[in-house]
GUDREN-322040 format. One record per residue (C-alpha): x, y, z; residue in three letters. Coordinates in steps of 0.5 Angstrom, whole numbers, plus 2048, in hexadecimal, padded with zeros to 3 digits. Layout:
! residues N
xx | yy | zz | aa
X | Y | Z | ALA $
...
END
This chain:
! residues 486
xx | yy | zz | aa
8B8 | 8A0 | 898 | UNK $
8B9 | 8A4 | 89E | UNK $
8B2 | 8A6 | 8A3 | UNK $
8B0 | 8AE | 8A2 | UNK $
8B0 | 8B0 | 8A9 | UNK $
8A9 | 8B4 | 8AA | UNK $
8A9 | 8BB | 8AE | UNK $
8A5 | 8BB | 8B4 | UNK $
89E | 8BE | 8B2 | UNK $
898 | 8C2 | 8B6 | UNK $
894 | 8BC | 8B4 | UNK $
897 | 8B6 | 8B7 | UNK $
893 | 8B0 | 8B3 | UNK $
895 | 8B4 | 8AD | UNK $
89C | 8B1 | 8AE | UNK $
899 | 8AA | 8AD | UNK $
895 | 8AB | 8A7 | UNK $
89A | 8A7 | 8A2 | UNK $
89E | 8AA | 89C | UNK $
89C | 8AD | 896 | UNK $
89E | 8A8 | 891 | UNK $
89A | 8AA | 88A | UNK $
89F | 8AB | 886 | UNK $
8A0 | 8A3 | 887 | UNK $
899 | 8A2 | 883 | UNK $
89C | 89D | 87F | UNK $
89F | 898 | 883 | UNK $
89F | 896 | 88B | UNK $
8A5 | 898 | 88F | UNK $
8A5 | 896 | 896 | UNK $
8AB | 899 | 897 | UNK $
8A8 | 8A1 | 896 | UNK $
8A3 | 89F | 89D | UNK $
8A8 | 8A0 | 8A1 | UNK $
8A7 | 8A5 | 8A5 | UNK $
8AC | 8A7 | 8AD | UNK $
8A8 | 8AC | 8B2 | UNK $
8AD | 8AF | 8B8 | UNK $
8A8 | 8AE | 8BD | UNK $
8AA | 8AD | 8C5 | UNK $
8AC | 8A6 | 8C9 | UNK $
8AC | 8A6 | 8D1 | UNK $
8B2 | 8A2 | 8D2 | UNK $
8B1 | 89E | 8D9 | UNK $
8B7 | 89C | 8DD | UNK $
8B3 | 896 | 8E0 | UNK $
8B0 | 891 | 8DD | UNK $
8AC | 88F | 8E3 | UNK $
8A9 | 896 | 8E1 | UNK $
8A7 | 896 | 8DB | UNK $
8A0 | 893 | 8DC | UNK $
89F | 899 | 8E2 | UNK $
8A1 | 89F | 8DD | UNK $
89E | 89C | 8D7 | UNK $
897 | 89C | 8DC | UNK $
898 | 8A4 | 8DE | UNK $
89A | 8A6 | 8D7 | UNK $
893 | 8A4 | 8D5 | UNK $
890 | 8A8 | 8DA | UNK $
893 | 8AE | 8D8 | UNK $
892 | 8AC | 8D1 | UNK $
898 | 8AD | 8CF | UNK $
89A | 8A6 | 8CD | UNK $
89A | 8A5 | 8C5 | UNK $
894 | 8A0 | 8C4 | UNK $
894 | 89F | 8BC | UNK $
890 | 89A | 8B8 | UNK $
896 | 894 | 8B7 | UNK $
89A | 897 | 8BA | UNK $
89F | 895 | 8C0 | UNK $
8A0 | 899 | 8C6 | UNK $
8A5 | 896 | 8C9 | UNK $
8AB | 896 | 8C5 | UNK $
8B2 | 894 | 8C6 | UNK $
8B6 | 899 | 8C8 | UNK $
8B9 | 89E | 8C2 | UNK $
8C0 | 89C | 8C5 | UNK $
8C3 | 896 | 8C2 | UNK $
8C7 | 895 | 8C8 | UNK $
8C1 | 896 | 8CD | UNK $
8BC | 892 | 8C8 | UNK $
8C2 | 88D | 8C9 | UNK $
8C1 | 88C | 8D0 | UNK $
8BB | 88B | 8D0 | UNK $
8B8 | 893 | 8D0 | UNK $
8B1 | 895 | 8CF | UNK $
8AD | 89D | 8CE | UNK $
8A8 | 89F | 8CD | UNK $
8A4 | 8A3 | 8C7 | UNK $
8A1 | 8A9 | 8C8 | UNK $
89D | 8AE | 8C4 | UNK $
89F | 8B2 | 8BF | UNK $
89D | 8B7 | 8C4 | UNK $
8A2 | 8B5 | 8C9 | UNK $
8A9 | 8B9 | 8C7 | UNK $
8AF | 8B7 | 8C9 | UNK $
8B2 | 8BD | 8CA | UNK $
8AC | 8C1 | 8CD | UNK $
8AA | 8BF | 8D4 | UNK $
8A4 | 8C3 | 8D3 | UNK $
8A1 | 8BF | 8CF | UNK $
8A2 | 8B9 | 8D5 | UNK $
89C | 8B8 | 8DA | UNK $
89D | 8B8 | 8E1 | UNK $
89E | 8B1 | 8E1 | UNK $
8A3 | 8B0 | 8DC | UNK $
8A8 | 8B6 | 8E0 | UNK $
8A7 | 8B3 | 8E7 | UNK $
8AA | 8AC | 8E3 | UNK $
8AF | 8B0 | 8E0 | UNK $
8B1 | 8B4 | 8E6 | UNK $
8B1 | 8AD | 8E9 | UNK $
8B6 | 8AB | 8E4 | UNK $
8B2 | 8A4 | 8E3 | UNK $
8B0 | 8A7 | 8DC | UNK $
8B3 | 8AA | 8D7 | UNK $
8B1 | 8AE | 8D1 | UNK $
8B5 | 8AC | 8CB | UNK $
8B4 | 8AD | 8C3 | UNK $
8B1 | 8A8 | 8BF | UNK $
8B0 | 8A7 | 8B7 | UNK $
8AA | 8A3 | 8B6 | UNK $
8AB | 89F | 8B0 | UNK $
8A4 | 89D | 8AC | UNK $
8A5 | 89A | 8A5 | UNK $
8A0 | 896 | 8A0 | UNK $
89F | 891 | 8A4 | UNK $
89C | 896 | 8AA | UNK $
897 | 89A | 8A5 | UNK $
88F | 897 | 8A4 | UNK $
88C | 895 | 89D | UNK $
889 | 89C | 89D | UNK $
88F | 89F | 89F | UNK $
892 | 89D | 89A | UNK $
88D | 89E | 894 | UNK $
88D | 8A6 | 897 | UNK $
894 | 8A7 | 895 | UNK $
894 | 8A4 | 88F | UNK $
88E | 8A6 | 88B | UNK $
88C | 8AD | 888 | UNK $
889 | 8B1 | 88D | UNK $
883 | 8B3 | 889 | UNK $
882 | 8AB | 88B | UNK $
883 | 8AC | 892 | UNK $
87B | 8AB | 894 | UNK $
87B | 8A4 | 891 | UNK $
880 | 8A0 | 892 | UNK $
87E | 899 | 88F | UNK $
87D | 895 | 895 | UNK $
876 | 891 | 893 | UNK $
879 | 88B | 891 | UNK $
876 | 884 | 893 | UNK $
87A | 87F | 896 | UNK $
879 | 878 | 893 | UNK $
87D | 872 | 896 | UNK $
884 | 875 | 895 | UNK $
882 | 87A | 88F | UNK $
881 | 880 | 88F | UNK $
87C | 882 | 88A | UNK $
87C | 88A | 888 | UNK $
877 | 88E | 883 | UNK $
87C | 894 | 882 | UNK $
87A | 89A | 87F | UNK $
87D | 89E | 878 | UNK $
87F | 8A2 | 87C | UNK $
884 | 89D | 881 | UNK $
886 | 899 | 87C | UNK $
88D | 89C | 87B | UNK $
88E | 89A | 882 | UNK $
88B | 893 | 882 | UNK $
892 | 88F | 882 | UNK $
893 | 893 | 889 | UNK $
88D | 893 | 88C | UNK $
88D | 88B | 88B | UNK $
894 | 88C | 88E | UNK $
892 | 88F | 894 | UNK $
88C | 88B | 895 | UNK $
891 | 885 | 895 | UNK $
896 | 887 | 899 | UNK $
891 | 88A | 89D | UNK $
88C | 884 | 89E | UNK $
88F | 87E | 8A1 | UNK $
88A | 879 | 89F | UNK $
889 | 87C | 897 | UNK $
88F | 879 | 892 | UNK $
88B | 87B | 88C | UNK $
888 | 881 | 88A | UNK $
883 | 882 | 883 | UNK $
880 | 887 | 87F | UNK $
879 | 887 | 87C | UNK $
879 | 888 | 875 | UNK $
872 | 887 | 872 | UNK $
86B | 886 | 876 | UNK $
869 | 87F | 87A | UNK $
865 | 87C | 874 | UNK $
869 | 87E | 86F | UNK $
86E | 87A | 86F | UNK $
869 | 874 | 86F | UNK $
861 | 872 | 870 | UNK $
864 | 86F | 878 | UNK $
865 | 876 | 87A | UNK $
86D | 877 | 87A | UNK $
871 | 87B | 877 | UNK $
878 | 87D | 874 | UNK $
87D | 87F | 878 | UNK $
885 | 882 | 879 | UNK $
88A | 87F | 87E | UNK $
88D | 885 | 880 | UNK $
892 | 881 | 886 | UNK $
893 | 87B | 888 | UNK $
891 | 874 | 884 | UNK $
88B | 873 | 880 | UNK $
888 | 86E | 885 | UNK $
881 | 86E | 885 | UNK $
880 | 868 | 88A | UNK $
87D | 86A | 891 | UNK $
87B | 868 | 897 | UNK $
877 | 86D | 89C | UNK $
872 | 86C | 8A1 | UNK $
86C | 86F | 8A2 | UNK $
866 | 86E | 8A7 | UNK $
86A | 868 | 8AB | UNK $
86B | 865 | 8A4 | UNK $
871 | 863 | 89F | UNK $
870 | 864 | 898 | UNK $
875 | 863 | 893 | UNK $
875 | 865 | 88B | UNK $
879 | 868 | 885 | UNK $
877 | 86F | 886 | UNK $
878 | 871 | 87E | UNK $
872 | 86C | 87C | UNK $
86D | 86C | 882 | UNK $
869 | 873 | 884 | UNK $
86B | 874 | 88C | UNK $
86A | 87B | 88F | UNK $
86C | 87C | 896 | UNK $
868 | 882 | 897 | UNK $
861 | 87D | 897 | UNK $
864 | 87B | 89C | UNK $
85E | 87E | 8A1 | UNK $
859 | 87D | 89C | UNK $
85A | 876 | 89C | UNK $
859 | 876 | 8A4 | UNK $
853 | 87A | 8A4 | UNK $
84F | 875 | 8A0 | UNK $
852 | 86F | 8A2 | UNK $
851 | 871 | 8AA | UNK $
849 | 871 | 8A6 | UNK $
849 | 86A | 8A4 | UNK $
846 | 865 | 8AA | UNK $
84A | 85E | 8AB | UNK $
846 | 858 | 8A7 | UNK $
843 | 85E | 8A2 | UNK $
845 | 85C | 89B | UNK $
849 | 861 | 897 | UNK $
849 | 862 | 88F | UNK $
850 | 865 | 88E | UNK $
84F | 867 | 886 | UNK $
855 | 86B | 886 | UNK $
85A | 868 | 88A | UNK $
861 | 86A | 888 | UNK $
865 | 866 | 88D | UNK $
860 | 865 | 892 | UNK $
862 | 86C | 897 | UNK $
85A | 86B | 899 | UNK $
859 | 864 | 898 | UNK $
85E | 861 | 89C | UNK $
85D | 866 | 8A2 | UNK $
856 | 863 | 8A2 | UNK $
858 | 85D | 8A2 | UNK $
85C | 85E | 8A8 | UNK $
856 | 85F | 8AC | UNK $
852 | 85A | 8AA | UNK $
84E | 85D | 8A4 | UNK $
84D | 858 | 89D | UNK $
850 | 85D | 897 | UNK $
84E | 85A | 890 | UNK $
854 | 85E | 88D | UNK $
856 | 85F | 886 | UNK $
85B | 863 | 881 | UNK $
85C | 863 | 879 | UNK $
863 | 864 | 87A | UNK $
866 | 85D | 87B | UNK $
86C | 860 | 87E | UNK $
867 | 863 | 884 | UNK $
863 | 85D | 884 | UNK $
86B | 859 | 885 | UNK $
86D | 85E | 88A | UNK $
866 | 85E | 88D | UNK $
867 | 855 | 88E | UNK $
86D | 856 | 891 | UNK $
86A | 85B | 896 | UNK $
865 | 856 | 898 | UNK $
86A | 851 | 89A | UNK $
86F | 856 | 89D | UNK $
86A | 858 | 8A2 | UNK $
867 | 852 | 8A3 | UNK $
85F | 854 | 8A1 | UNK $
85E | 84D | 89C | UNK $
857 | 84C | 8A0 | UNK $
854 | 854 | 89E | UNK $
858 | 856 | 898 | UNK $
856 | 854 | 891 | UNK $
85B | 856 | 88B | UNK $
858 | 857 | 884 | UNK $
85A | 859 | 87D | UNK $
854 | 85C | 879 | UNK $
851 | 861 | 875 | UNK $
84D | 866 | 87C | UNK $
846 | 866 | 877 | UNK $
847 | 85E | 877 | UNK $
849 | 85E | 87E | UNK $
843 | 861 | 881 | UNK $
83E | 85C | 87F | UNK $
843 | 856 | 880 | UNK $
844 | 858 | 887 | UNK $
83D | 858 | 888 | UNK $
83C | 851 | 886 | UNK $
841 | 84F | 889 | UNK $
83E | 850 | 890 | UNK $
837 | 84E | 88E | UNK $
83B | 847 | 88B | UNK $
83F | 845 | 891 | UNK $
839 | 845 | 896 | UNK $
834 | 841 | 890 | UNK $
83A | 83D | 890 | UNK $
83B | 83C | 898 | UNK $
842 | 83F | 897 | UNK $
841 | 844 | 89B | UNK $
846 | 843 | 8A1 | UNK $
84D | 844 | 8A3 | UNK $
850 | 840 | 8A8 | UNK $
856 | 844 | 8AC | UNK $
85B | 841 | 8B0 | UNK $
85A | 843 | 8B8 | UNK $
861 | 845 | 8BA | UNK $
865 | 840 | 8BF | UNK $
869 | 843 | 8C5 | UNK $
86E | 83F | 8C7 | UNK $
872 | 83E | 8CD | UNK $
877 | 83A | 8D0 | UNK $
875 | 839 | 8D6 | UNK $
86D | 838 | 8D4 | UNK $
86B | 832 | 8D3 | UNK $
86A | 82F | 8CC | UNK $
862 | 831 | 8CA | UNK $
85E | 830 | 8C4 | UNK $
85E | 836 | 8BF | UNK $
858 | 83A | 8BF | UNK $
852 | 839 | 8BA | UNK $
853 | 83E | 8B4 | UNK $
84E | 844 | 8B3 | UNK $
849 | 842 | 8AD | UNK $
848 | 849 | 8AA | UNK $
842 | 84A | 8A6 | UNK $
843 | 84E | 89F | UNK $
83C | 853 | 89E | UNK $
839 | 852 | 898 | UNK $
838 | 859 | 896 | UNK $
83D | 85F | 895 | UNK $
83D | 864 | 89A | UNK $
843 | 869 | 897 | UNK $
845 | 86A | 890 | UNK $
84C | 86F | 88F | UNK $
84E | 871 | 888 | UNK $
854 | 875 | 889 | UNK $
855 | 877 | 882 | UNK $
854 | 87F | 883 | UNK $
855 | 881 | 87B | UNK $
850 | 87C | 878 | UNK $
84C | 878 | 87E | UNK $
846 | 87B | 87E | UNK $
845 | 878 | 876 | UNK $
845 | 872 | 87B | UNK $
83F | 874 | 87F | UNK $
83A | 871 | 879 | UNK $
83B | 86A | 87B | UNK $
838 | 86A | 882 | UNK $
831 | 86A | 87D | UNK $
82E | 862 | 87E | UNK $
833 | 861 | 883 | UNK $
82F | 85E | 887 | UNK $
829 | 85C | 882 | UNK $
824 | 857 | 885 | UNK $
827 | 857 | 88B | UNK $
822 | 85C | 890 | UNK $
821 | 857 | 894 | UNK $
828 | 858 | 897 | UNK $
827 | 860 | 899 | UNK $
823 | 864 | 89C | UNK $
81E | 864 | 89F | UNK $
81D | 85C | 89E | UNK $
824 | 85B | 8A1 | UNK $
828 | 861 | 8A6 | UNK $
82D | 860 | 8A1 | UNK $
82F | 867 | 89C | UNK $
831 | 868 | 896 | UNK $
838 | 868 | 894 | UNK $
83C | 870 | 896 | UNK $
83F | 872 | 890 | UNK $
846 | 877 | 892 | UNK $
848 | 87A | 88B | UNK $
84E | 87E | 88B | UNK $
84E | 884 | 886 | UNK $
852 | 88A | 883 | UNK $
84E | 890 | 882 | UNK $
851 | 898 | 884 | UNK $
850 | 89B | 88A | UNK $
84D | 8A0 | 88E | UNK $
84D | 8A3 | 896 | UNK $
846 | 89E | 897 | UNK $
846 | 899 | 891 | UNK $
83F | 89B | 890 | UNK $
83F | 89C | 889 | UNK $
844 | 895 | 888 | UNK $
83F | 892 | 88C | UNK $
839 | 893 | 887 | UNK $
83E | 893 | 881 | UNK $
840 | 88C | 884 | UNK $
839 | 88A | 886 | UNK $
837 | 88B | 87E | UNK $
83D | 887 | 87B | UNK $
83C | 881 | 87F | UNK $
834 | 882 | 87E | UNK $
835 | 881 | 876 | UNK $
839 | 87B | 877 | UNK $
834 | 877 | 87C | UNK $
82E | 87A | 878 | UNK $
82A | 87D | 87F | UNK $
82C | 883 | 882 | UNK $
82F | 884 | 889 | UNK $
831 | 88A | 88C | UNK $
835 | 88D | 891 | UNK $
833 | 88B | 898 | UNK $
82F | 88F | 89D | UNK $
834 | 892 | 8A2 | UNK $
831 | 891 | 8AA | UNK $
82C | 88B | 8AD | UNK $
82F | 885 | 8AD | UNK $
832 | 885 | 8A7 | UNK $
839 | 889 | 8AB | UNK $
83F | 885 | 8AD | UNK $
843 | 87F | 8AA | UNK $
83E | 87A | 8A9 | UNK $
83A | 879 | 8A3 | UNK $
834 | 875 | 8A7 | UNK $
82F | 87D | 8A6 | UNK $
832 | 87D | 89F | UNK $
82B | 87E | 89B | UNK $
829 | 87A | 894 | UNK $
82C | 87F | 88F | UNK $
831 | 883 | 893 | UNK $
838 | 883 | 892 | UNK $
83D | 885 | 898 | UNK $
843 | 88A | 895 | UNK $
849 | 889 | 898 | UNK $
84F | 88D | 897 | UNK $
855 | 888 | 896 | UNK $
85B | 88D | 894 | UNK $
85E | 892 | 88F | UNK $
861 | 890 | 889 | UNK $
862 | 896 | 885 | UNK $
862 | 89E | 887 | UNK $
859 | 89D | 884 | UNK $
858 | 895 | 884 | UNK $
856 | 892 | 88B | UNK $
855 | 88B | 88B | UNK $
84E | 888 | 88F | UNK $
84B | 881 | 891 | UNK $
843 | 881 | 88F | UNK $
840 | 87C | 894 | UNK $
838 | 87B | 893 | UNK $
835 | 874 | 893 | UNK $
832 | 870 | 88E | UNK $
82B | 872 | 88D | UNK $
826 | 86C | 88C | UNK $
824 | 86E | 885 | UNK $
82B | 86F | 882 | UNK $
82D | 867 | 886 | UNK $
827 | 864 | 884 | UNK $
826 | 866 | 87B | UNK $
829 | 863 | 876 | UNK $
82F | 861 | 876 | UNK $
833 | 866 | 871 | UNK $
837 | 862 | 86B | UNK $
840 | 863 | 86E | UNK $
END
């Protein structure tokens, strides 16, 4: 298929849009992309030139400076190229006819018969234009204002949640992101809401390009985890949510993990020193999860578990409490060993005794659909147990951070009350939203008062849902009842 040549327009970036092609809907011809724009080139006489011209063309703005797009070419001449000639490109500003159009500094290197100015037909084809350019030439116009680019990237997937409205074009919008997106050789389509497909939290999908290969490797905080995509939940937008609160969490403090998914909170805290008590019901997780400890090296603080959340509470708990009455309590940690060929051969360095505490200082249920029906089974978490809290020790409760869906508002204001009531139910005593101002201000929890809960914003999930994590502590009536029956 032969290029169409494009006219000079008034509105020179126009000549760079790509092709109009909506009339290839059906299907993805690269070859309409094509594209040749008559442009002006400074031919240089000599080469040894080139760098002093291509400098003085830039002051003078006239020099083409367009995103992936060499300014140095060979020269258009094949007998010239051939020799080793080099040009210029100019903006389409620049005519080659019209030295009106030339600046001073391009008429004196003209005048001076080092510099020629010559036409030239720049060619750009699909490889040149962008995802959304692409997208733009190919969908209705109608859809112009949304063109589908919040697609979450998994390992090498591309995971997509199309509208009605873009499904027509969802094998060339796979396509496109494909060729596209060096790293991405697979593209899916959600086709049914996260736990609908199963209790674990997947969900039903259509390959749209490439193969169906839902083994992926990825990273995130410094750690390396490796999972079948299709029967674990992974959401690479958490990604600051799982940061935020483990930078929260203390070396040596121990955290129960009730829902833990293959460990992007766990393994992280376990990287810098925080002992994770970490649970999943998916066995699928909790394997995946067993291969993250080892991969990244943090056997000592991470312990995988598979079990019912309810359960889960009470047993991590009792846990705590057993290995100190049982003297089991410590871990012994290798001391790295420096070795060099010129120092002497020295004994290694005694390893570090670490000392596992005996309460829990942070519970995490990220389960957002259903984790506050979780929240009744910090009831007698700690029955007869007061002396190891305040104010007979300087050790506090237990933080509970709780991740929630709710709707969403300008000042969450009335999420936060309605969040308060749903939690207050399930654990059988009010709390409230904190009071703003004071000490209570900042990333900490250490002025979270007894029956407060802090509401934070995590991110939207849909045009009227918005996800949050409720952290409040344990207040010691809750800790200290009777235990409920799981």
């Amino acid at each position: 298929m032969e290029d169409a040549k494009v006219a000079a327009s008034p509105n020179a970036m126009s000549l760079f849009r790509p092709p109009i092609v909506r009339s290839a809907s059906a299907a993805l011809d690269r070859a309409l992309f094509s594209k040749t724009i008559p442009i002006a080139a400074a031919r240089v006489s000599n080469l040894k030139n080139l760098s002093k011209f291509r400098q003085q063309l830039d002051k003078s703005k006239e020099l083409m400076q367009l995103e992936r797009v060499m300014n140095v070419r060979p020269d258009p001449d094949p007998l010239l190229a051939e020799k080793g000639g080099k040009c210029l490109l100019l903006k389409p500003e620049v005519k080659p006819e019209d030295p009106s159009t030339w600046s001073p500094i391009l008429k004196e290197a003209v005048k001076g018969e080092d510099v020629g100015v010559i036409p030239y037909d720049l060619k750009l084809d699909y490889n040149y234009w962008t995802y959304h350019d692409v997208m733009s030439s190919i969908l209705p116009e109608d859809a112009q204002g949304e063109i589908p680019v919040g697609f979450a990237i998994v390992g090498h997937i591309a995971h997509l949640n199309l509208r009605d409205e873009y499904l027509p074009y969802k094998k060339i919008i796979a396509e496109v992101l494909v060729d596209k997106n060096p790293t991405i050789r697979t593209v899916i389509n959600k086709v049914d809401d996260v736990g609908t497909h199963s209790e674990f939290r997947t969900f039903g999908y259509e390959v749209l390009a490439g193969p169906d290969d839902m083994e992926v490797e990825m990273s995130e905080g410094d750690c390396i985890f490796k999972f079948n995509y299709s029967k674990v939940y992974w959401n690479s937008r958490l990604q600051t949510e799982h940061k935020r609160l483990v930078d929260s969490f203390k070396p040596g403090e121990v955290v129960c993990d009730v829902m833990a998914g293959v460990g992007p909170f766990a393994i992280p805290a376990g990287k810098k020193g925080v002992f994770v008590w970490a649970n999943d019901l998916n066995p699928e997780s909790y394997e995946a999860m067993r291969v993250a400890v080892v991969k990244n090296k943090v056997q000592p603080f991470v312990r995988p578990f598979c079990a019912d959340g309810h359960k889960f509470i009470y047993t991590c708990a009792d846990d705590l409490l057993n290995l100190t009455a049982t003297s089991q309590n410590t871990i012994s940690i290798p001391s790295k060993v420096r070795r060099s060929r010129s120092a002497p051969l020295i004994p290694p360095p005694s390893p570090t005794i670490l000392t596992i505490p005996q309460t829990i200082s942070h519970f995490v249920m990220n389960l957002p659909a259903t984790a506050i029906d979780f929240v009744g089974s910090f009831n007698g978490l700690y029955k007869g147990k007061e002396e190891l809290f305040e104010p007979v020790t300087g050790v506090k409760l237990p933080m509970v951070h709780v991740h929630c869906f709710s709707t969403k508002s300008e000042d969450n204001v009335k999420e936060g009350k309605e969040i308060c009531e749903r939690i207050s139910g399930v654990l059988g005593w009010e709390v409230r939203p904190e009071e703003k101002g004071g000490e209570v201000k900042g990333e900490g929890y250490e002025g979270l008062k007894e029956g407060e809960v802090r509401i934070v914003e995590v991110r939207d999930v849909a045009p009227k849902k918005r996800m949050f994590c409720a952290s409040f502590r344990i207040p010691r009536e809750v800790a200290f009842r009777e235990r409920r029956v799981v």
